[in-house]
N, C-alpha and C positions, 0 to 999 in steps of 0.2 A: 542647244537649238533643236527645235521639234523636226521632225520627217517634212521633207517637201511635196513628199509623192506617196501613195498609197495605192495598195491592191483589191480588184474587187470584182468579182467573180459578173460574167456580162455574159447576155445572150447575142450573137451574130448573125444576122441572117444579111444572106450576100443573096441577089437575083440574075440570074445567068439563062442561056435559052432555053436549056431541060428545066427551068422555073427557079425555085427561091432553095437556100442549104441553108437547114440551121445549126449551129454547133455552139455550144458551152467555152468559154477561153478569159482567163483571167484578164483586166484592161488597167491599165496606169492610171491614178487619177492622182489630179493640184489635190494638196491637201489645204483644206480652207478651216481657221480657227480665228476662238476671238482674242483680241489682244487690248487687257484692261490697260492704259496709262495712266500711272499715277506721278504726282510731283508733289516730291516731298511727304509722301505719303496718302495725301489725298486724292480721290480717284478725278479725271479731268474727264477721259473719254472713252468709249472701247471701238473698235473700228474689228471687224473679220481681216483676216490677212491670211498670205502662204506664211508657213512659220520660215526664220530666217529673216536678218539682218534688221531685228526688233529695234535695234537701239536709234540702227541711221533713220530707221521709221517715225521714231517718237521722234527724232533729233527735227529731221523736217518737218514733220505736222505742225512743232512747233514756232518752226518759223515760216512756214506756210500759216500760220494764224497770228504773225505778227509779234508771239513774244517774245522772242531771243534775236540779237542783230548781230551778233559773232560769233564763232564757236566760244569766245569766255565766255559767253554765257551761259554754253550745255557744260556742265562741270563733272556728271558722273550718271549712270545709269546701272541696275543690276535686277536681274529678275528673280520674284520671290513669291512665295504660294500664295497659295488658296485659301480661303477658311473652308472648315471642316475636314480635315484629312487628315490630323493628327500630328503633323510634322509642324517643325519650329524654323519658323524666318528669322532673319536676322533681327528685326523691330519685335519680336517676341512672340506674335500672334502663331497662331497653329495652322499649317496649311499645307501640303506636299506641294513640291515646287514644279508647278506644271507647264512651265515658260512662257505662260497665258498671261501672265502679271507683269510689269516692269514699271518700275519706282525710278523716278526724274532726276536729279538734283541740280540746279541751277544757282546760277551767281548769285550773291547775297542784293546785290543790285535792281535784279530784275521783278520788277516789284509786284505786287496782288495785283493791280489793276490789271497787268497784260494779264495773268491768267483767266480774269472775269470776262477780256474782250472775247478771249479765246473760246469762251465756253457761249458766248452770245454770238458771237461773229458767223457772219454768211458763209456758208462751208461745201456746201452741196446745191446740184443743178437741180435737181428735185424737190427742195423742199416748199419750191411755191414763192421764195423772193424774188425778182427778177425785177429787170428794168433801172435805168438811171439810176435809180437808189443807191441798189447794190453794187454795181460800177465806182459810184463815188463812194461808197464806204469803203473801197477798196481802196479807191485813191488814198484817202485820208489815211487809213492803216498803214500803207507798204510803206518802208521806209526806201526805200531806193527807187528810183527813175530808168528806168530800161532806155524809155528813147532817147536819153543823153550818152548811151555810151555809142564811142563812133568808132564800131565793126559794122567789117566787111564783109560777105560772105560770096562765094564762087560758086555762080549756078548748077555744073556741073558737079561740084564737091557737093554739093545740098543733094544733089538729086543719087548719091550712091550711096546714102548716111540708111536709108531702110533697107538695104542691101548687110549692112554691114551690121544694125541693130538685128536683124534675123540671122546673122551666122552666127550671133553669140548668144540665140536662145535655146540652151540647151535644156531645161525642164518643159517650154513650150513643145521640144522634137518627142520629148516622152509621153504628156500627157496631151498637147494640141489644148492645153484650158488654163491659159496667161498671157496678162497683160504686160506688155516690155516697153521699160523707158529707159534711154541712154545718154549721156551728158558728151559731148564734145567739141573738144576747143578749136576754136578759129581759127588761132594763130598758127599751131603745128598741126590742125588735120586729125588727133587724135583720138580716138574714145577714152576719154576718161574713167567711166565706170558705166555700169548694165546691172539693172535690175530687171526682175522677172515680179509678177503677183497676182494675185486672182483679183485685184482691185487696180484701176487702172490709177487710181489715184495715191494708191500706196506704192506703186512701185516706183511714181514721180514723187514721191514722200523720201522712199528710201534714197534716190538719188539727189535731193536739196539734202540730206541728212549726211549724206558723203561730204556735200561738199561743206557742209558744220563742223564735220569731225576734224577734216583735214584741213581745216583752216582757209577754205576756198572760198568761204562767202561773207558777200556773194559774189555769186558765180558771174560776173562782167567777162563779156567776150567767149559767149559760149553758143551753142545751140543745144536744147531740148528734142530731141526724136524720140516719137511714142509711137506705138504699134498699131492705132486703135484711130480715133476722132479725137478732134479737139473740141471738148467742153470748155464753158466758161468756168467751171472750177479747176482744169487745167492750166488754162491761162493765168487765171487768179495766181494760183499755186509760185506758175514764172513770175508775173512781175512780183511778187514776195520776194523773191529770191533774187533778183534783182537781174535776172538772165534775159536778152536781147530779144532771143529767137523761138519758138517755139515750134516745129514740125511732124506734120500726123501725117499715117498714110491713108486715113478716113479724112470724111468731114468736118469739118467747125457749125457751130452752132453759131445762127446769126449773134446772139450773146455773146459771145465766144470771141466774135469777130467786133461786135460793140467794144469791149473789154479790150481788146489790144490796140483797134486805130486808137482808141482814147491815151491808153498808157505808151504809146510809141514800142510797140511792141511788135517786131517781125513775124507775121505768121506764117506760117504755109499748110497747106491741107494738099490731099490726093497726092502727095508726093510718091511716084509711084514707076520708077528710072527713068522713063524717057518722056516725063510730064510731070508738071506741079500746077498749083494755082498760088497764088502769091495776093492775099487778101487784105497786107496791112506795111506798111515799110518796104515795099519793094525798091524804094531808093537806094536799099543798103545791099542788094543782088546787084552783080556784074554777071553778064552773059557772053 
């Protein structure tokens, strides 16, 4: 696993009533790198990430784009170089192994086609699709329904989950330049698991890729707490995954908020301890 954090030499200047002090002092930073996925050896995608927890990465993306619907289906992952550096991968090529790579393997099952979807399929809020379209392409991909699973969630429980996703942001306390999503269950109140990443979107990658690994998904009877805003690639992201809830302590994007009344998808934004706004499924909040 690469470094999470890097050093780097930063000028300070602090302003105080005798005027401004400037001083020299090394400063923590995210380390941000890109990370090629390939499946089966072909390159699919590359996305920037913090390095760490590559695999549950790839694991989600892919079922955030609809190709894999169990963990049978992620079968193995291993990370292998580069071309040009001289060193030998395991498939023979020459590369020093710079944990920038990670090669897929999936069920014999999972056929070409999902990969094609995957590589066409609406992926980012950015790139200029928007509108019903892409709403319904989404419907049609996801295989799971969020608004049919009937959980409950306790207004008060809801409003102390960004409470509890920032006591366990501890790369965020070093460098203050990460985004954190954390998965927990309904039922017992728990956090499941917490990722940190310089991409808001991968660190909800790494946590649908947890719950791949561990045989959780999808993840029914849960809630999604993220650090940031709720994008409509966020949302996307949950109903993939087949998760109820999704809650930000920013904003939703009207899209955002398109994308879940449609899918029966609980939203919340501004959650923020002693307030929320509650913009889709509020039927499933007790107060």
């Amino acid at each position: 696993m690469g470094r999470l954090t890097a050093r780097s030499p930063v000028t300070r200047i602090v302003f105080d009533e005798a005027g401004a002090a400037v001083r020299r002092r090394p400063d923590t930073l995210a380390v941000e790198e890109p990370l090629e996925i390939r499946v089966s050896g072909e390159p699919l995608t590359v996305t920037m990430r913090t390095p760490g927890h590559d695999i549950e990465l790839a694991a989600g993306f892919l079922a955030g784009e609809g190709v894999i619907a169990s963990g049978e289906d992620f079968r193995s992952a291993i990370h292998c170089g580069g071309p040009g550096s001289g060193a030998t991968t395991s498939d023979g090529a020459s590369g020093q192994n710079t944990y920038n790579v990670l090669d897929v393997m999936l069920a014999p099952e999972v056929t070409r086609a999902a990969l094609d979807i995957a590589r066409n399929f609406y992926t980012t809020s950015s790139c200029g699709v928007c509108g019903t379209a892409s709403i319904e392409q989404v419907a049609k991909t996801s295989r799971f329904d969020p608004g049919m699973d009937a959980v409950g969630f306790d207004a008060m429980w809801l409003a102390g989950l960004p409470e509890a996703l920032r006591a366990g942001q501890d790369v965020f306390d070093k460098t203050g330049g990460l985004h954190a999503a954390a998965l927990f269950d309904a039922d017992s109140g728990e956090m499941l698991v917490l990722r940190e990443d310089v991409g808001r979107h991968n660190a909800v990658d790494k946590v649908i890729g947890w719950t791949v690994l561990q045989r959780r998904f999808p993840a029914r009877r849960t809630v999604l707490q993220v650090s940031g805003r709720a994008s409509f690639e966020l949302v996307q992201k949950a109903v993939m995954a087949g998760i109820p809830a999704l809650a930000a302590v920013s904003a939703p994007s009207s899209l955002a908020v398109h994308l879940a009344e449609s899918s029966g998808l609980t939203l919340v934004g501004f959650s923020r301890g002693r307030s929320m706004n509650v913009y889709s499924r509020a039927d499933r909040i007790t107060v």
